[in-house]
C-alpha positions as CSV (number, residue, x, y, z in Angstrom):
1,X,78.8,-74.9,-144.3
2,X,82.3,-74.4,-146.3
3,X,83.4,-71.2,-147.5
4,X,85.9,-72.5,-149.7
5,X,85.4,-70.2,-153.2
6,X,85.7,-72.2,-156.2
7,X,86.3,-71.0,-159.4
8,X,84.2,-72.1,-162.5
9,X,86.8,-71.7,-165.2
10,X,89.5,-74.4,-163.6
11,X,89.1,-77.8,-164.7
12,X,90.8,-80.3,-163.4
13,X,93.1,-82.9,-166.2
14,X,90.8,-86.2,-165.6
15,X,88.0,-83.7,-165.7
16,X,89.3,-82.4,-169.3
17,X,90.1,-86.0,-170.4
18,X,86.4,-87.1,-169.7
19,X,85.5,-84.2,-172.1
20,X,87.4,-85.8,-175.0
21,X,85.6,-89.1,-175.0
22,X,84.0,-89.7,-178.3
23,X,86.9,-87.3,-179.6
24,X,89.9,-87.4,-181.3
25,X,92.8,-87.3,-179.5
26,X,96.5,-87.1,-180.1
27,X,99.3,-88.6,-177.9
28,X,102.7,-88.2,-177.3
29,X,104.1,-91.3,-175.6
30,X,107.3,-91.0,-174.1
31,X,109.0,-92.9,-176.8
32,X,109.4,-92.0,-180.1
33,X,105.8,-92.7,-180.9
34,X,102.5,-90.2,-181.5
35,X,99.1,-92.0,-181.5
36,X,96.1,-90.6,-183.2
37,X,92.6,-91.6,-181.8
38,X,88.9,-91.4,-180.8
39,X,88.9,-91.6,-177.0
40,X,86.3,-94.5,-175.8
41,X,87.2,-94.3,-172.0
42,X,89.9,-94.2,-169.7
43,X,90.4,-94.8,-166.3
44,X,92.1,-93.3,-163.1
45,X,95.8,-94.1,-164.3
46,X,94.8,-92.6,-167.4
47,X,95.1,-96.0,-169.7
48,X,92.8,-95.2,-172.5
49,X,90.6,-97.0,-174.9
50,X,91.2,-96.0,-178.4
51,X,89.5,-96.7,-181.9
52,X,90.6,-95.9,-185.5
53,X,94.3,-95.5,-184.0
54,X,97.3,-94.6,-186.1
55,X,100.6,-94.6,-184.7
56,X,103.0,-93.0,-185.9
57,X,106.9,-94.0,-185.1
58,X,109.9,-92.1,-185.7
59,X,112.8,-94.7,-186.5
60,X,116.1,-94.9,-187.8
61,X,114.7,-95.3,-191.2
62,X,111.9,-92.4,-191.2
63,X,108.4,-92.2,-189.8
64,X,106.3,-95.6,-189.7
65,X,103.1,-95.3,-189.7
66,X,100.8,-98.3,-188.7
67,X,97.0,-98.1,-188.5
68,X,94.9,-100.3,-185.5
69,X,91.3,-100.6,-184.8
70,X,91.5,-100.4,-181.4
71,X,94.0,-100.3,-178.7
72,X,94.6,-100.1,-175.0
73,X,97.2,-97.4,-174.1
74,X,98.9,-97.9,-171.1
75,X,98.5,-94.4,-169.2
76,X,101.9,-94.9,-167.5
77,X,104.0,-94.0,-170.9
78,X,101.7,-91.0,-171.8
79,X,103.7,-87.6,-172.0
80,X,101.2,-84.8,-173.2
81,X,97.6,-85.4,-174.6
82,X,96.5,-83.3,-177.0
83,X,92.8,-82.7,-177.5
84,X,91.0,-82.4,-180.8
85,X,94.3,-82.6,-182.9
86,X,94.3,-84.8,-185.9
87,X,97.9,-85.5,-187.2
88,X,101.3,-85.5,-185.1
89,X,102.9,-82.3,-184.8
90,X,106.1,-81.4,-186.4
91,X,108.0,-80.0,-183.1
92,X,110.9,-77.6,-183.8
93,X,113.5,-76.5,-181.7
94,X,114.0,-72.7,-181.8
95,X,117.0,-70.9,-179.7
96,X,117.1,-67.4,-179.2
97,X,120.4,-65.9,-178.5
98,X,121.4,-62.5,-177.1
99,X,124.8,-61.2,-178.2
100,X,124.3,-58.2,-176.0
101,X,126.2,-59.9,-173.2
């Protein structure tokens, strides 16, 4: 018999990624790119199945954006998954100095 407590609130990430299928789901790759997307499935690498997928592409000439029916995401080129957001974020950069020193 274990007596290893577990606690019901923790979840682990695969666990919270199964939770989002049928969902919309927002990417950050670890290019310049954002992807947009209802979840289908996944697998232990996390490569994902996506439909009604915009990407969205920051480039030297602004933000492309390019709309796809359905992709396969390569899992390996994922850097945060954000579930239940619709649109890319707008990330900002804020530095807080102390001129006490």
């Amino acid at each position: 018999m274990s007596s290893v407590a577990t606690n019901p609130s923790s979840i682990l990430p695969l666990e919270l990624v199964d939770k989002c299928i049928g969902s919309r789901i927002h990417i950050i790759m670890k290019s310049d790119k954002e992807i947009v997307g209802t979840l289908l499935g996944f697998d232990d690498f996390v490569n994902m199945v996506l439909e009604d997928v915009t990407e969205f592409e920051n480039t030297s000439e602004g933000r492309r954006v390019t709309k796809l029916d359905q992709i396969l995401l390569n899992g390996n080129n994922i850097a945060m998954l954000v579930p239940g957001s619709e649109y890319p974020f707008k990330i900002q950069l804020v530095v807080y100095c102390d001129d006490s020193v």
